[in-house]
C-alpha positions as CSV (number, residue, x, y, z in Angstrom):
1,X,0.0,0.0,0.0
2,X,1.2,3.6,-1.1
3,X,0.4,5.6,2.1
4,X,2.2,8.8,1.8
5,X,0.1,11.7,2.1
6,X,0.6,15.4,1.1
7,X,-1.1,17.5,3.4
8,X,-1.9,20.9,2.2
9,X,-2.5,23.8,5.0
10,X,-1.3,21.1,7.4
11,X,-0.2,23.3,10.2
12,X,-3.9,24.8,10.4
13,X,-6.8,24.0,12.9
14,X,-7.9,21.0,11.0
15,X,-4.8,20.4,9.6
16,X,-2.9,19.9,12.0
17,X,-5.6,17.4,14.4
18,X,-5.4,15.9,11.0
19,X,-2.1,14.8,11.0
20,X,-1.9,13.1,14.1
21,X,-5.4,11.1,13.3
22,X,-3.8,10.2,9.9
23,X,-0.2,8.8,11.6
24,X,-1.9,7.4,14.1
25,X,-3.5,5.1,11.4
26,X,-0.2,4.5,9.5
27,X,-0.1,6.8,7.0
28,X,3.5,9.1,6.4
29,X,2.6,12.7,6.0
30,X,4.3,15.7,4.2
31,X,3.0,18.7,5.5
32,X,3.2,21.7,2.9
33,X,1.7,25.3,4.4
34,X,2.5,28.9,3.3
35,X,1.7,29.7,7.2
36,X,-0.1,32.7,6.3
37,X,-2.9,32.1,9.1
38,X,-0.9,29.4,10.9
39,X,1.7,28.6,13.1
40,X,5.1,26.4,13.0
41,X,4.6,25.9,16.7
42,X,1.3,23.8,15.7
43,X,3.9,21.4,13.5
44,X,6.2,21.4,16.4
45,X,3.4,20.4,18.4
46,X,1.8,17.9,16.3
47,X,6.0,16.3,16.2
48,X,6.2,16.2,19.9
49,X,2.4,14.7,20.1
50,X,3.1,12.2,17.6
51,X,7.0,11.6,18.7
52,X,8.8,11.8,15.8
53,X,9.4,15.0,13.1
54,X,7.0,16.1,10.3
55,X,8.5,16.3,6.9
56,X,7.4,20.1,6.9
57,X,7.4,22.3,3.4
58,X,7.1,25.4,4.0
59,X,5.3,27.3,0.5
60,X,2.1,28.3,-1.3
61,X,0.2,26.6,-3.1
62,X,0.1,28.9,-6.1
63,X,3.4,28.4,-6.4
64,X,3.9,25.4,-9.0
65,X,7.7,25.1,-9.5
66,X,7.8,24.5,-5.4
67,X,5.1,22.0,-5.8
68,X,6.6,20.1,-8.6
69,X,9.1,19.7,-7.0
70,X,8.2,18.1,-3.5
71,X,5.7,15.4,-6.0
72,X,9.0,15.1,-7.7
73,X,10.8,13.7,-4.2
74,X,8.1,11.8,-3.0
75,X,6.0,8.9,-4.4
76,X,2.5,10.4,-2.7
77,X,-0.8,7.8,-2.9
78,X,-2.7,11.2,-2.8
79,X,-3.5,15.2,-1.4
80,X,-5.8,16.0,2.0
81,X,-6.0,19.3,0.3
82,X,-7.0,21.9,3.4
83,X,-4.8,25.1,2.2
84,X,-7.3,28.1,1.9
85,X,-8.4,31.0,3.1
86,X,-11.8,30.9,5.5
87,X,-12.9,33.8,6.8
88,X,-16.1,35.3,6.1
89,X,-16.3,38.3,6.3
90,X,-12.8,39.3,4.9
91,X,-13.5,37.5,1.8
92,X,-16.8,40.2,1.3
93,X,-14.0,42.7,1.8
94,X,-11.4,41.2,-0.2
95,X,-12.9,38.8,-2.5
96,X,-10.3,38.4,-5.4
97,X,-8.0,37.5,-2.4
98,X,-9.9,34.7,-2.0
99,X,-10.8,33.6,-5.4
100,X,-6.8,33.9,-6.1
101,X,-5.9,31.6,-3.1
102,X,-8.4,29.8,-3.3
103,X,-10.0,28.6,-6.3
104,X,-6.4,29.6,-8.5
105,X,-4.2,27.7,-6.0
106,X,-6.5,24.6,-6.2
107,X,-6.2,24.8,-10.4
108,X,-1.7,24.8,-9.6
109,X,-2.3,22.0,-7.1
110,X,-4.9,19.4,-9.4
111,X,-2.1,20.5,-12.7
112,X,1.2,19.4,-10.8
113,X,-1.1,16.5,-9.1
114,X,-2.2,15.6,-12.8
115,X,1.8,15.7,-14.3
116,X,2.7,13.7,-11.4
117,X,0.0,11.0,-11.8
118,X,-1.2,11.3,-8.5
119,X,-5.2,12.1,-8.6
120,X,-6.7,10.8,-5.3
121,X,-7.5,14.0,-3.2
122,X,-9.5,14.5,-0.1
123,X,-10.7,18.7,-0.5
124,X,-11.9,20.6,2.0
125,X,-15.1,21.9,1.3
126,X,-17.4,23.2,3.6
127,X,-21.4,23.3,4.3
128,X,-21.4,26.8,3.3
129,X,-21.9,25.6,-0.3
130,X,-25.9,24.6,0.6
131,X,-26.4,28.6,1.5
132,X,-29.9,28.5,2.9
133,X,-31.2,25.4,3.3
134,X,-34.8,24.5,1.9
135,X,-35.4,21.5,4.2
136,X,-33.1,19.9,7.0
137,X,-31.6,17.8,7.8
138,X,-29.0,18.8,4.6
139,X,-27.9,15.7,2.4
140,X,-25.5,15.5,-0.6
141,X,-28.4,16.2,-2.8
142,X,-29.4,19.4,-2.0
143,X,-29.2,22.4,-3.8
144,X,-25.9,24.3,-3.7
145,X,-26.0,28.0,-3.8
146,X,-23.4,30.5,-1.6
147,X,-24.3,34.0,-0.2
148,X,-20.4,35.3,0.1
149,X,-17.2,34.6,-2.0
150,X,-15.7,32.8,0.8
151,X,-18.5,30.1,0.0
152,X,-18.4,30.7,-3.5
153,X,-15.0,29.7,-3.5
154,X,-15.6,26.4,-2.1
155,X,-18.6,25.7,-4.7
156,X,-16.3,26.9,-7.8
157,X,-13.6,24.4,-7.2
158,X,-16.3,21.6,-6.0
159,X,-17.6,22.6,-9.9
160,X,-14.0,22.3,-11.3
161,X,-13.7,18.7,-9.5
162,X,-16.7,18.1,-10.6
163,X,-15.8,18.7,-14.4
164,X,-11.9,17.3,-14.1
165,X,-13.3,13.6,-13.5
166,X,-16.5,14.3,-15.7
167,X,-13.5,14.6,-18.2
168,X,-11.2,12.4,-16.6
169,X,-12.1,9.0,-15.4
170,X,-8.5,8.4,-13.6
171,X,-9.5,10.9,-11.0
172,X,-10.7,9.9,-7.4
173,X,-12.1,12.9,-5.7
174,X,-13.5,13.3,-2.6
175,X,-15.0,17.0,-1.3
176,X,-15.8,16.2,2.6
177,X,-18.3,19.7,3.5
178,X,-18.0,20.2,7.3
179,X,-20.2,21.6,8.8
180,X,-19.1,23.7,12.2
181,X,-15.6,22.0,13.4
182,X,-15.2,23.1,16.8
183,X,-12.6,21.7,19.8
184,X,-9.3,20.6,20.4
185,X,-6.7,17.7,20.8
186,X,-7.3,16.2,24.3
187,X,-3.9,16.8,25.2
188,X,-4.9,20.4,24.7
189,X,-1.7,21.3,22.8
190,X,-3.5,22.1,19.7
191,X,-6.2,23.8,19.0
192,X,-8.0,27.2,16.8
193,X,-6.0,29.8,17.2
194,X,-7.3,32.5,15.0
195,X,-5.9,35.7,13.7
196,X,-7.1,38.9,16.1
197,X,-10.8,38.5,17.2
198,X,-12.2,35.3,16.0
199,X,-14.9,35.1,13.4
200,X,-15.8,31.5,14.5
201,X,-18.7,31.3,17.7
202,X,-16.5,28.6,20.0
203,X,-13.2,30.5,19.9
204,X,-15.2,33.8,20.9
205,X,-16.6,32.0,23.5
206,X,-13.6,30.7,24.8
207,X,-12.0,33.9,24.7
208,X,-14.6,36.0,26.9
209,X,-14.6,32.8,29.6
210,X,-10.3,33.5,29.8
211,X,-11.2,37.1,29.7
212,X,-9.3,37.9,26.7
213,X,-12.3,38.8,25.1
214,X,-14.9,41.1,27.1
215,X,-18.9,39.9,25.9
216,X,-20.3,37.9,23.1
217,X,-22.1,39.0,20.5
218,X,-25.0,36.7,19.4
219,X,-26.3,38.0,16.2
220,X,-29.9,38.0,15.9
221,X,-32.5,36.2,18.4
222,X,-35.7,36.4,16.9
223,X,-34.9,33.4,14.4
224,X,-37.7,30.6,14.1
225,X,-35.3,27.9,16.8
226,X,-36.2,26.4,19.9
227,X,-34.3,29.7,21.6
228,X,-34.3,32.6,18.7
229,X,-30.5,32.0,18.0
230,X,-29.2,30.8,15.1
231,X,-28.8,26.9,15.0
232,X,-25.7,25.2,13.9
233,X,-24.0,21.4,13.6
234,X,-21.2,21.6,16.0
235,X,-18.9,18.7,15.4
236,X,-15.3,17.7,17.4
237,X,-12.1,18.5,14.9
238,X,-11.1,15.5,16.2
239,X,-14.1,13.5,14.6
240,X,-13.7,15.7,11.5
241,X,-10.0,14.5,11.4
242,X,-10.8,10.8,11.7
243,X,-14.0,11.4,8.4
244,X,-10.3,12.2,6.4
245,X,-8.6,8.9,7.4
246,X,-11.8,7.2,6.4
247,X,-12.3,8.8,3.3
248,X,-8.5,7.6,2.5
249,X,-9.0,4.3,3.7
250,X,-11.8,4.4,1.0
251,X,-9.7,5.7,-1.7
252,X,-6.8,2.9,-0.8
253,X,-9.9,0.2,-0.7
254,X,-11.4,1.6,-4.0
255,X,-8.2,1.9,-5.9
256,X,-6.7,-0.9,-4.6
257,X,-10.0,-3.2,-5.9
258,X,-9.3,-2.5,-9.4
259,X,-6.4,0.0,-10.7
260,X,-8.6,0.8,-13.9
261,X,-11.9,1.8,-12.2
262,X,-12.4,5.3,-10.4
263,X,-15.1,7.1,-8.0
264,X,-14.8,10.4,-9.5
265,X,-16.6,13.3,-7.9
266,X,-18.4,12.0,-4.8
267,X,-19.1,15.0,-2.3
268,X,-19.7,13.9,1.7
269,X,-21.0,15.7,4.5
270,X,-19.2,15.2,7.7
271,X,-21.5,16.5,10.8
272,X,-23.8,15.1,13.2
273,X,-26.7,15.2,12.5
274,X,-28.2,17.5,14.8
275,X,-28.7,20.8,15.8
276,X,-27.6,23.0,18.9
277,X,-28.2,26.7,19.0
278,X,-26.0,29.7,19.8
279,X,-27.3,30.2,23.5
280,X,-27.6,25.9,23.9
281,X,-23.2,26.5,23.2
282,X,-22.9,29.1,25.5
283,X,-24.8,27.6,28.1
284,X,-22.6,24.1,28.1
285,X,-19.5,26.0,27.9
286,X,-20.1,28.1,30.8
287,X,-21.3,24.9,32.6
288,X,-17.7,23.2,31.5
289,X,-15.2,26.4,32.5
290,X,-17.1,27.2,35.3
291,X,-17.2,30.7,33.9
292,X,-19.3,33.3,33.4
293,X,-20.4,34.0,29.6
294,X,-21.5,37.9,29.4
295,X,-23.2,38.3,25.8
296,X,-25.6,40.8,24.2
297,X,-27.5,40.1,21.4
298,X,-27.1,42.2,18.1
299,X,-28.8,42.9,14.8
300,X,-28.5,39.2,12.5
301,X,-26.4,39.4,10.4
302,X,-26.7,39.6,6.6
303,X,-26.5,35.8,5.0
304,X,-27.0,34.4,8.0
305,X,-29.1,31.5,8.3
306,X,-32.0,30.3,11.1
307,X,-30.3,26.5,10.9
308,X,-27.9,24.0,9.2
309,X,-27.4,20.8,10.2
310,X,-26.7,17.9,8.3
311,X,-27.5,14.3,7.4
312,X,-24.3,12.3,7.6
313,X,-26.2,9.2,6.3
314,X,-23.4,8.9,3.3
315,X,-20.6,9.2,5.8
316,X,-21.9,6.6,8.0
317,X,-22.8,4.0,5.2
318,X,-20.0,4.5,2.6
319,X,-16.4,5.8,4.9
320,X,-17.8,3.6,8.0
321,X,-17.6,6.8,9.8
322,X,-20.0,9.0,12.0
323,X,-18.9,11.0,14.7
324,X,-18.7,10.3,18.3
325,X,-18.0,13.6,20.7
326,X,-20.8,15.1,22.4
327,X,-21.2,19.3,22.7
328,X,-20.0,18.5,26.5
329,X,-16.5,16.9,25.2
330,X,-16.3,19.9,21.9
331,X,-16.5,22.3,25.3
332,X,-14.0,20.6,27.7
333,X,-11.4,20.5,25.3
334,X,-11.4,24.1,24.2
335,X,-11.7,25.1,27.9
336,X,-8.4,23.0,28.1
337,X,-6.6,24.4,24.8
338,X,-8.1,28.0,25.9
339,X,-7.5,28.1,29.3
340,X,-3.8,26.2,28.7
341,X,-2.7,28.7,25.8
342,X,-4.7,32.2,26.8
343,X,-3.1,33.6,23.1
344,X,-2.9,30.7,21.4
345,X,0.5,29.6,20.2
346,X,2.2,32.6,20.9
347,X,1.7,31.7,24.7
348,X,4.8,29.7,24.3
């Protein structure tokens, strides 16, 4: 079995809980990251957490000569591809930016992947490509549309995937869309450590209980839920790490069946199935830290949704997977990550 893995945006938040779930299965990584919203601390991390060193490249992943050249010194079975750019509300602000990185460096990654000969790739998509939902829970079938280019993004390369192995039978591709990662390692060595304030709900929350932060914001509270607030999947990074080692071991099973057959496009949500609203979080976290959560509630906010939450049937039935972690575990182990490293990796 060819298990060497190139790991795209490795040194990220789901990157990097990534790379331990993936040697901890037996798979040898190369972890290539531009560490534009990263850290090398998380690689040193993940190597002392794992116990031995990460083969670590540091580049972007526009950058084709660099790439060509680490597929030329390895023989890779195939790409987790997670480099991107994710925030919302910078790609409204900044959308060519994101369209660039992006959609551009996914088209430099799938044409050195393609000269090499290596086309099994895990992308990482997200749910924002279902925009608002017409009924729940969401499955694979559901219509795609995006209300910012951050989610356009995601849906433009999901339609260049879709078109490479419409036109390419050799290709195996697998977009996994997550739905709301949330968490940390257990160890609580690695975790989200965003760039200034955090645009993600658990991270905010996390930093108001250390009191780096000093109130939360819930935007809008007059949405049809069981509370007013906006309702979201929450799933453990940790269970999202372990959906990427299944959807390789699928890949390795597939390919390894029958050299001259393929899968193609086949899109998978990763969540868990149910739903937990913005004051349900902030109530379990508070309950877990044994702090006090000031918030205030604002205006919603514009493409917001009332609720998203999937149906990770396809997971479950094809990858073997589903996740595990309850909104009580998601909420201990930030508290531990948070409350461990009050500014993240620069605490060290």
């Amino acid at each position: 079995m060819k298990n060497k893995i190139l790991v795209t945006g490795g040194a990220g938040y789901i990157g990097s809980h990534t790379c331990i779930a993936l040697h901890e299965a037996g798979y040898d990584i190369v972890v290539y990251d531009n560490l534009s919203n990263s850290s090398r601390e998380a690689i040193e991390r993940v190597s002392k957490l794992i116990d031995q060193p990460i083969d670590f490249v540091k580049g972007d992943i526009r950058d084709t000569d660099l790439l060509k050249q680490v597929f030329a010194e390895h023989q890779f079975f195939g790409v987790i591809h997670f480099a991107g750019l994710k925030a919302v509300g910078e790609s409204v602000a900044k959308p060519l930016l994101y369209y660039n990185n992006n959609v551009s460096g996914t088209i430099a990654l799938l044409e050195v992947m393609r000269e090499a000969d290596v086309k099994n790739l895990v992308f990482s998509s997200s749910a924002t490509v279902y925009g608002d939902p017409e009924s729940l829970p969401i499955n694979e079938e559901s219509k795609r549309s995006c209300t910012n280019p951050y989610g356009q993004s995601k849906l433009m390369v999901e339609h260049i995937l879709e078109d490479l192995a419409a036109t390419d039978d050799g290709w195996n591709l697998i977009p996994l869309r997550y739905f709301n990662p949330v968490g940390a390692h257990p160890s609580g060595q690695i975790g989200e450590d965003p760039n200034d304030i955090p645009n993600n709900l658990m991270p905010y929350i996390s930093q108001v209980a250390v009191g780096k932060l000093e109130k939360l914001s819930i935007f809008g509270n007059d949405y049809s839920t069981v509370d007013g607030t906006g309702v979201r999947d929450f799933i453990h990074v940790t269970d999202l790490a372990q959906g990427h080692v299944a959807a390789l071991n699928y890949l390795q099973k597939q390919v390894g069946r029958d050299k001259y057959s393929s899968i193609g496009f086949l899109p998978i949500n990763l969540g868990t199935g149910k739903g937990t609203s913005v004051l349900e979080l902030v109530t379990a976290f508070s309950e877990v830290s044994g702090q006090n959560i000031p918030y205030q509630f604002s205006a919603r906010r514009a493409g917001d949704i009332a609720s998203c939450y999937a149906s990770a049937d396809k997971a479950k039935d094809l990858l073997g997977w589903e996740a595990t972690l309850s909104i009580t575990e998601m909420c201990q182990d930030t508290w531990r990550w948070q409350s461990k490293n009050p500014n993240g990796y620069h605490s060290a």
